[in-house]
Every structure is written in C-alpha cells, then in structure tokens.
C-alpha positions in Angstrom: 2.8 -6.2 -1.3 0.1 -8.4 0.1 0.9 -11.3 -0.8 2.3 -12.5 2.9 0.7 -11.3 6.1 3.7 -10.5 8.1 3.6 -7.7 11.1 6.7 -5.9 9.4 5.0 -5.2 6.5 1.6 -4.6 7.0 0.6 -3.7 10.6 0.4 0.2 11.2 2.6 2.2 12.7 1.1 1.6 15.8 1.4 -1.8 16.8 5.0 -0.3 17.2 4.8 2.5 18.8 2.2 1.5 21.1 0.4 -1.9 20.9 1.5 -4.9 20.7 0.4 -7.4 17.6 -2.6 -9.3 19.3 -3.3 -12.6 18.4 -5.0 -13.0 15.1 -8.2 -15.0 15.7 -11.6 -16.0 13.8 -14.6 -14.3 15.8 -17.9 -13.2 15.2 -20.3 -10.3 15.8 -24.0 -11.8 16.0 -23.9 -12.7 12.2 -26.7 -15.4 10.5 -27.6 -17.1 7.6 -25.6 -16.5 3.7 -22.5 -14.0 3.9 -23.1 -12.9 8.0 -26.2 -11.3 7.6 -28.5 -10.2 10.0 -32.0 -10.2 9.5 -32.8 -7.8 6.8 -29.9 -6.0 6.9 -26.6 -5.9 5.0 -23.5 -7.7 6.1 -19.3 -7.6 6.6 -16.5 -9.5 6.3 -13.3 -7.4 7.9 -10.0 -9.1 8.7 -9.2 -9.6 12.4 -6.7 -7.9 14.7 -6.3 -4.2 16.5 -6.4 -1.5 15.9 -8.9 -2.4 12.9 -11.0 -4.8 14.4 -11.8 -2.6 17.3 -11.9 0.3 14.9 -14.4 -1.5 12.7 -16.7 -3.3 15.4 -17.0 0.1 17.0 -18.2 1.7 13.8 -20.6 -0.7 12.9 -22.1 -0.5 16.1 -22.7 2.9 16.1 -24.2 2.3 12.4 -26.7 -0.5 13.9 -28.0 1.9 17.0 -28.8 4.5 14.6 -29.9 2.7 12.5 -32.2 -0.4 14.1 -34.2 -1.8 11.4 -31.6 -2.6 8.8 -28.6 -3.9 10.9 -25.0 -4.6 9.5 -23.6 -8.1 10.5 -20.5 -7.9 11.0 -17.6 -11.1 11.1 -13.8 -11.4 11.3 -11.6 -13.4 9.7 -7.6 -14.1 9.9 -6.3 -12.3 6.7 -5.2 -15.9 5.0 -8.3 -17.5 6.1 -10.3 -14.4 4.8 -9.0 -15.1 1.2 -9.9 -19.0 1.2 -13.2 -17.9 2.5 -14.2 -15.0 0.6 -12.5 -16.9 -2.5 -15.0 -19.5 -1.7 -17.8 -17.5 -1.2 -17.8 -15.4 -3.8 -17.8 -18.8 -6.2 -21.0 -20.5 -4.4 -22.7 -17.0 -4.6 -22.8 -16.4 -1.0 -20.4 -13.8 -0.3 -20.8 -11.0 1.8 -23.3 -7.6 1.0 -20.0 -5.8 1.0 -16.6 -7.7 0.3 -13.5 -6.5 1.7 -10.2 -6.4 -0.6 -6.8 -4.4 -1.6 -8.3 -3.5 -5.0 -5.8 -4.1 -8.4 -6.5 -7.7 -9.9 -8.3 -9.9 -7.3 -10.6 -7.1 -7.9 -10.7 -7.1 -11.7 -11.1 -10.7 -11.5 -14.6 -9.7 -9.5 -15.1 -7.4 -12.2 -14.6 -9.6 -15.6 -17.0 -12.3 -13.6 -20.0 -9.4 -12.8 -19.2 -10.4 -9.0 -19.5 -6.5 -7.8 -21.6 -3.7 -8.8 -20.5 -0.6 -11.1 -20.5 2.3 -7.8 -19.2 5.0 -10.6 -23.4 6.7 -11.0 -23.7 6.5 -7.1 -20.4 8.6 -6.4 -21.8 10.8 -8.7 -25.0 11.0 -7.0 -23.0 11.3 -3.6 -20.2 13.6 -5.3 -19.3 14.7 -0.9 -18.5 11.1 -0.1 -16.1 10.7 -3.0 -14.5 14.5 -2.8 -13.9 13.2 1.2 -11.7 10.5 0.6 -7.8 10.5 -1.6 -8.4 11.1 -5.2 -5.3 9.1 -5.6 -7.0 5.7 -3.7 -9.4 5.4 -6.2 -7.0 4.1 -8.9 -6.9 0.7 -7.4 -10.6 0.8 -7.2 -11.3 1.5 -10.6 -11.2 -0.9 -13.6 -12.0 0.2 -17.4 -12.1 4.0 -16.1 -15.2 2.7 -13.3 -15.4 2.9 -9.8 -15.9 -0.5 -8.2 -14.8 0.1 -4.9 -14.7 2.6 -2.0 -11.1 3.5 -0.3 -10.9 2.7 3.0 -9.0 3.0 6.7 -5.6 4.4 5.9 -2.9 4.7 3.1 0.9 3.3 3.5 3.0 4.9 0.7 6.6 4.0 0.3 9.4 6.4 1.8 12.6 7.8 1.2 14.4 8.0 4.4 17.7 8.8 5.0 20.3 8.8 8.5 20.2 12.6 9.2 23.2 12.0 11.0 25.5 10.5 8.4 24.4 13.2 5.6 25.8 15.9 8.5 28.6 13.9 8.9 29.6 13.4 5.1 28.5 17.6 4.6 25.3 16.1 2.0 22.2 16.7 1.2 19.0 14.7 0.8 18.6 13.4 -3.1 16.1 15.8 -4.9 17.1 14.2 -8.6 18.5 10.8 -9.7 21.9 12.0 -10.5 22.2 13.4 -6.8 21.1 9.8 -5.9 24.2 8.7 -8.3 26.6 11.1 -6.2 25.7 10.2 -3.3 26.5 6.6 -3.7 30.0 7.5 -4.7 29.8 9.6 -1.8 29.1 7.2 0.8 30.8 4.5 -0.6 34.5 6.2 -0.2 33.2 6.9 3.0 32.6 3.2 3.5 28.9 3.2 4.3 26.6 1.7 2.0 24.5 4.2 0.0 21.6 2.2 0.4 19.8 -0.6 2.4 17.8 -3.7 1.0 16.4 -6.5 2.1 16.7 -8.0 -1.4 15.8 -11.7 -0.3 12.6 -10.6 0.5 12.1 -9.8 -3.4 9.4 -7.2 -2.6 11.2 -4.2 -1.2 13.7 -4.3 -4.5 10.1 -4.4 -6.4 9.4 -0.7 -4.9 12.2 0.0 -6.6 10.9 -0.5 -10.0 7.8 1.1 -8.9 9.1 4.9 -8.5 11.3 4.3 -11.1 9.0 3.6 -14.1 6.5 6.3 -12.1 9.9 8.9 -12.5 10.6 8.2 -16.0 7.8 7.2 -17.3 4.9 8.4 -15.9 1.7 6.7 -14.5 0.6 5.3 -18.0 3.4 2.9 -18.1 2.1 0.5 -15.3 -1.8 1.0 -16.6 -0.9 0.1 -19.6 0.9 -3.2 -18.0 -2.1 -4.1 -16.1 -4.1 -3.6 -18.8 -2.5 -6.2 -20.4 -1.4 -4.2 -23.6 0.9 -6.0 -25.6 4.5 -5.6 -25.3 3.9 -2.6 -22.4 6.6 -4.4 -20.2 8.7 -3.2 -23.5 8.0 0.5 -23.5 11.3 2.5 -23.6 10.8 4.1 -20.3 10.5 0.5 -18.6 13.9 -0.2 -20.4 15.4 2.9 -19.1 14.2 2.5 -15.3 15.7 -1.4 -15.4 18.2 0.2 -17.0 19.3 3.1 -14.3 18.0 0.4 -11.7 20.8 -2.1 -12.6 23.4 0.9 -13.3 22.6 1.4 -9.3 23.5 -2.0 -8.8 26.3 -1.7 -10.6 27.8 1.1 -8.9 27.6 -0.6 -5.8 24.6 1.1 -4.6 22.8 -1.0 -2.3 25.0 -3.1 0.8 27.0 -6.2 0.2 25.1 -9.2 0.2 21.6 -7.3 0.1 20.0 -10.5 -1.9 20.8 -12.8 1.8 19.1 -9.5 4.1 15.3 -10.2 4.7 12.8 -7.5 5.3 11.0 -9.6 7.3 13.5 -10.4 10.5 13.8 -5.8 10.1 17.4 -6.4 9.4 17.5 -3.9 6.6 15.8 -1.4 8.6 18.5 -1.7 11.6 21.3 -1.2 9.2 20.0 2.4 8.8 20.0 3.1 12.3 22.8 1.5 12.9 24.4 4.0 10.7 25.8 1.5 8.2 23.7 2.5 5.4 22.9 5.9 4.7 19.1 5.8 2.9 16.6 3.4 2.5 13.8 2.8 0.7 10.5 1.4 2.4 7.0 1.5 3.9 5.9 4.0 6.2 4.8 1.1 8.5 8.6 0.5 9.0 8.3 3.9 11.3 7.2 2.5 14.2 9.7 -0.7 14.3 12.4 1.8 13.9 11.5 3.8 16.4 10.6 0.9 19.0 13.8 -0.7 17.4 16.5 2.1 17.0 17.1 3.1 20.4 16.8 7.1 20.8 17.9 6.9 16.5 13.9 8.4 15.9 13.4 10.1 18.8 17.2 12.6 18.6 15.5 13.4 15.0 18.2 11.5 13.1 15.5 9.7 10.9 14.9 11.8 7.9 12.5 11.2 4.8 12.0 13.2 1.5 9.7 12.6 -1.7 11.5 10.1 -4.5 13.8 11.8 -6.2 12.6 13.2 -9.7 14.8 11.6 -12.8 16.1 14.2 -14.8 13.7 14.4 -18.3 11.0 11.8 -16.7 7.5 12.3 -17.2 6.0 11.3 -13.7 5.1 13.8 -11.5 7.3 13.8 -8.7 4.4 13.8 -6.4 3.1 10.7 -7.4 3.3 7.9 -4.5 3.9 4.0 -4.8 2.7 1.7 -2.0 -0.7 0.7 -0.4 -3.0 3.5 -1.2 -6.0 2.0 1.0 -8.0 -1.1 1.3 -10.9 -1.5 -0.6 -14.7 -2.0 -0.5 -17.0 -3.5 -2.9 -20.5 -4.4 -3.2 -21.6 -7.9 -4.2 -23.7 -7.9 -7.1 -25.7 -11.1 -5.6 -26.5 -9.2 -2.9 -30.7 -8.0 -2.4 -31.6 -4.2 -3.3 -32.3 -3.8 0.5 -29.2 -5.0 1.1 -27.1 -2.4 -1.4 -29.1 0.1 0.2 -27.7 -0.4 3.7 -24.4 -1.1 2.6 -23.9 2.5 0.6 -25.5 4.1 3.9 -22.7 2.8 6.1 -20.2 3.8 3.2 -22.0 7.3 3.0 -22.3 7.8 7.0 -19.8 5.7 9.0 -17.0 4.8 7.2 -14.6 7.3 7.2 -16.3 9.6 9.3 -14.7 11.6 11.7 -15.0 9.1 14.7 -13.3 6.3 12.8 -10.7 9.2 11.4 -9.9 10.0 14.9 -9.8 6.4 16.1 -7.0 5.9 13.2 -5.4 8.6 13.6 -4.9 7.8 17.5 -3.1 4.4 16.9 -0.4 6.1 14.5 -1.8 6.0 11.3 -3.2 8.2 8.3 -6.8 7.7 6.8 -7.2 8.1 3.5 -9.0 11.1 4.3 -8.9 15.2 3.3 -8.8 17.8 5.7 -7.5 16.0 8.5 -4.1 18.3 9.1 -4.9 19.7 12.2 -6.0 16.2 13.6 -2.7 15.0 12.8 -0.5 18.1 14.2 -2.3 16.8 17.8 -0.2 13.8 17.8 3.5 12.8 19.2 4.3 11.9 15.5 2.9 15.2 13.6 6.0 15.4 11.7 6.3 12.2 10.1 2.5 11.6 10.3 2.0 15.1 7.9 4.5 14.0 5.2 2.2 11.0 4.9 -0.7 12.6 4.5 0.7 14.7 2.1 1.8 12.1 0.1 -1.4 10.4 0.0 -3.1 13.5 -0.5 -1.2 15.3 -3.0 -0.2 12.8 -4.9 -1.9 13.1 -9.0 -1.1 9.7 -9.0 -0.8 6.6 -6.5 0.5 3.7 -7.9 -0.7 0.1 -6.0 2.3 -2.5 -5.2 2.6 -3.9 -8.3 2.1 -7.8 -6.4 -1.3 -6.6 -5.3 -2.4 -4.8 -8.7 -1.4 -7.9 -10.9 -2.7 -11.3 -10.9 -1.2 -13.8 -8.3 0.4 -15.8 -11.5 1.6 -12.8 -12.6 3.5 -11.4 -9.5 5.1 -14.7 -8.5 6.5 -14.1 -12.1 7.6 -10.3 -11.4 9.5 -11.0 -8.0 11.1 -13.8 -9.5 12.6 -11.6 -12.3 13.1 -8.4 -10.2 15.5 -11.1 -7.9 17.2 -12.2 -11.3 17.3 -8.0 -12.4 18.7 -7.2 -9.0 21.6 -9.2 -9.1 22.2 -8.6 -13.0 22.0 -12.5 -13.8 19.1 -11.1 -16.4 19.2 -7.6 -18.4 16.5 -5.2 -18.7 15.2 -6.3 -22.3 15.1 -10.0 -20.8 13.2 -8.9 -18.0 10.5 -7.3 -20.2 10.1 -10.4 -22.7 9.8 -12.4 -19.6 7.1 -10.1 -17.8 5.8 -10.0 -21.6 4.7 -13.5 -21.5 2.6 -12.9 -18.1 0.4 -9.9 -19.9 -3.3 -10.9 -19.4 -2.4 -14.4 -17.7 
C-alpha cells in the first residue's frame, strides 16, 4: 500500500493527533560527491517530512558527533521524487551507501541485479541487533530465505475496529471467528446499519481483505508461494476458498451500499464508522488519529473498539499473524566502498532503533518496530490502542507486507484491478486466479 503517497494512508498517527502534515520539500544535510557522501564516510537518502525527518536528522547527528572521522551524509527527498531518484541512481551505480525502501519486490528486483549486499552472516555476527527489532519485519526484508535489509522506524498493521456503541446497542459481541463475522452482518443489516465500511474505489483497502483472508485460511505459505512466482499459486485451494468467502461477504450484503463510489482517500469510509452507520471496519492503524481528530468525542467516550482478525473456522494461519506495513527497510549498496559498509552497519548497530529514536517515535504516536518497549508505550495518552499495536507487531509468527508493495509494480496494478472486478462479483474467484496467474514472475 505504497504505491500513492497520500497523508490518509501513510502518515503516522501523529500528524493527527498532534502535528499537522508539513510541507514535503527536497533539502539537504551537508552531503557531497556520488550518493550524498561526506568525505570518507557513508551516506543517506531518507524521505522528507516530520516526524521522520526530524527523527532521522537528529539521529544521524548524534551518530556523526560520536563518531567524527567517518561521518554519515545525510539528504531528503519527497517520497515520489525519492523513487525516480534512487531508481536512477541505483542504475548509473551511484546510489547511496545505504538505500532506503519498503522491502517486497523493489527489493528483489535489487537483489536479482546484485544491487545490495547479503546482511544474513552479519546479523549473525550481531545476533542483539537482530533479536532487538520484530521478528515478523524481517519477512519483507528477506528474499531466497536471506536477509537483505534491516527493519526500520515503526510498523502499521491493519485493524479490526468496530463502533463499541452500536455492538451495545444491537446486545453483540466483537467477531472472534468468520461465522460470527457472517452473523453479525445479518445482524446489523435488519438493524439497518451496514455491517461493514469500505472505501472500495480506492481498490486497496478491499485488497486487505484478501490479505487476512488467504493469511486465515491458508496460512503464510500461500502468499510466499505467490511472490515467489510458483506456478499456478494464485490457484491454490485456500486462495479459492478466501475469494470465495470474500465474495459470499459481498453477497450477503456485507459491506455498505455503493462502497465501490467511497474513497479512502477523502476519509469517508472512516466517518461512516463514527458516524454510526456502519458497525466495523477494516483498516490501517494510521486511520486512528484522523478518527480521532475527525470523530468528534467518538475516540475519546471509548466507543472506538479494535480486536485481532477473526480466525476462519479449519484455517491454517495463525490468528496472530498481521497484514499491513511491517516497517520500512534498509539496505546496503553493494557499489558502495568497504569503509563505507563499515559505517553504515555501525549506525544500523548503534543509532537506529536505539532508544532515543524509540522514544522520539514513540512521542509522535507511533510504534517502533522494537521489543521491550511496553512500559514506554503505557506513558502515553494513547497506551491502549498504542499496546494492541505493539502486540500485533510483536507477537505476530507471521507479518504479511501489503501485497501492492511485496509484488512488482506490473503486478499490483494487475491485482487491484481484479480485486475491484472480485469486489463487485463482475469476475469469480477461479477467474481471478487465472488472471493473477498470468502476472507470476512478470
């Protein structure tokens, strides 16, 4: 869920709750010569816009004071004109020491061209840096069973919530199976509230959908399989069945009227919760903030509730496993000098991460994608909501990436397109997996 840089989506928690989305910008930090280094040190290239930039300018500072003689350039790019440049760079041979990313296949693509080193030996060597961080970020870090990428900042899984009001109301309880999820739609329908909201138009929310849903029936294995590129794995009978009980939703009139006209972007979907004329909803935790800044008192009386995905009766997936963002990434350019590697898995073993930058995150509203960090989080206004994060991001065996950030771009203009056609049963499940079929590999 990447693929468009829009402030509903993306920004954290905060920029709702307490800052407002400053202007995105192209700066610099002292940077010279190939890829923003400094002399003989390493060098940066992090996306622009609080809380990170501050965030990340104030922790490569405190990296260069300490460490003088091999100092980290630093420089900040708008997040579209960071992928034409980094694109670009990467190409000529000129990119950064360390190149910033959201893992899945831009970073396979790195891989299969020996753009990025192999970091799987030096987390081994460095076994506390790795055991610091989510097990569950790695997966969108790691290609062929390697590691080629660090997690970093904070982790954005998607969430059940539900309107704790109308569940009080209508004398129910939040979904803990699939076939509760079934009831409750006939439920809230004869009570003439729409089960669920969706901002179907914007194709993405009704792919996170699909996500828990092959997760629940299937297990983990299904999606690897896909982004592997293994024939036919769009095909697997799990897939089938989660289209399947995906369109039987649909069918029972589980999301609100015209959901394929509502856009996630405008927030619409998320006001039709508080609004109390939908009951649940599926979405990002970053949607948190907006509804609170949004909803009136709706977050603040405590009539926002959230719950793990609901478990699907005989399913193989763990219902702790999480869908969503599970962090953004770092890599290490293979072009880049052995001096240069050097300083760049310093600052990965010393400063990112540590428990400055933790607190710094964890003071705008938004979970690191580090362990141990409970108490931290109890400190703030938003413990409650704040701890169920973490413990998804934590706990979670597996985390599956947003399937438009783990696939090739080709591949996940392909998949929204179909999920639109799936959603509004103009396509049925089998022709949704011969289509994605065609788009294995590409």
């Amino acid at each position: 869920m990447e693929t468009k840089a829009t402030p509903s989506r993306r920004t954290f928690i905060s920029l709702a709750i307490a800052a407002p989305l400053l202007t995105w910008g192209l700066t610099s930090c002292g940077t010279t010569g190939p890829g923003g280094s400094s002399a003989g040190g390493a060098s940066l290239w992090a996306l622009s816009g609080d809380p990170n930039e501050t965030i990340r300018k104030n922790s490569v500072d405190a990296f260069n004071k300490a460490n003088p003689k091999t100092p980290l350039g630093l420089t900040f790019f708008q997040n579209d004109a960071y992928k034409t440049k980094i694109k670009t760079a990467i190409g000529a041979g000129q990119a950064p020491t360390m190149i910033y990313g959201w893992g899945g296949g831009t970073l396979k693509s790195y891989v299969d061209g020996g753009q990025v080193d192999d970091l799987t030996s030096w987390f081994e060597e460095n076994p506390e840096v790795k055991e610091r961080l989510f097990a569950g970020a790695f997966g969108a870090g790691t290609i062929d069973g390697k590691i080629y990428a660090i997690p970093i900042q904070t982790v954005q899984p998607i969430i059940f919530f539900y309107n704790k009001e109308l569940f009080e109301q209508a004398g129910a309880e939040p979904p803990q199976t699939w076939s509760d999820v079934m009831s409750l739609v006939t439920t809230f329908n004869e009570r003439g509230i729409a089960p669920f909201s969706l901002g179907g138009q914007s194709r993405w929310t009704s792919m996170m959908w699909l996500q828990y849903m092959f997760d629940r029936v299937g297990g983990p294995q299904v999606f690897t399989d896909i982004f592997e590129g293994k024939p036919d794995a769009w095909s697997h009978p799990a897939a089938i069945d989660a289209l399947t009980k995906i369109q039987e939703l649909v069918k029972a009139d589980g999301f609100i009227k015209g959901f394929n006209s509502i856009t996630a972007d405008s927030n619409a979907d998320q006001a039709l919760l508080y609004t109390g004329k939908a009951a649940m909803m599926l979405h990002g935790s970053w949607t948190y903030g907006g509804m609170k800044n949004d909803g009136g008192s709706f977050v603040q009386d405590g009539k926002l509730g959230w719950v793990p995905f609901p478990a699907v009766e005989g399913g193989l997936g763990d219902p702790k496993n999480a869908v969503g963002n599970p962090s953004n990434f770092l890599s290490i350019s293979s072009k880049a000098s052995d001096e240069e590697k050097e300083t760049a898995k310093k600052y990965f073993a010393e400063s990112l991460s540590n428990d400055d930058e933790v607190a710094a995150f964890i003071e705008t509203g938004a979970v690191p994608v580090v362990n141990g960090i409970e108490d931290m989080i109890q400190e703030t206004e938003e413990s409650e909501f704040l701890s169920h994060v973490y413990e998804l991001g934590a706990n979670a065996p597996a985390f599956q990436q947003s399937w438009d950030q783990a696939l090739s771009p080709t591949a996940a203009e392909e998949l929204l397109n179909n999920i639109d056609q799936l959603f509004v049963l103009s396509i049925t499940p089998e022709q949704f997996a011969t289509n994605m079929n065609e788009t294995l590999g590409k």
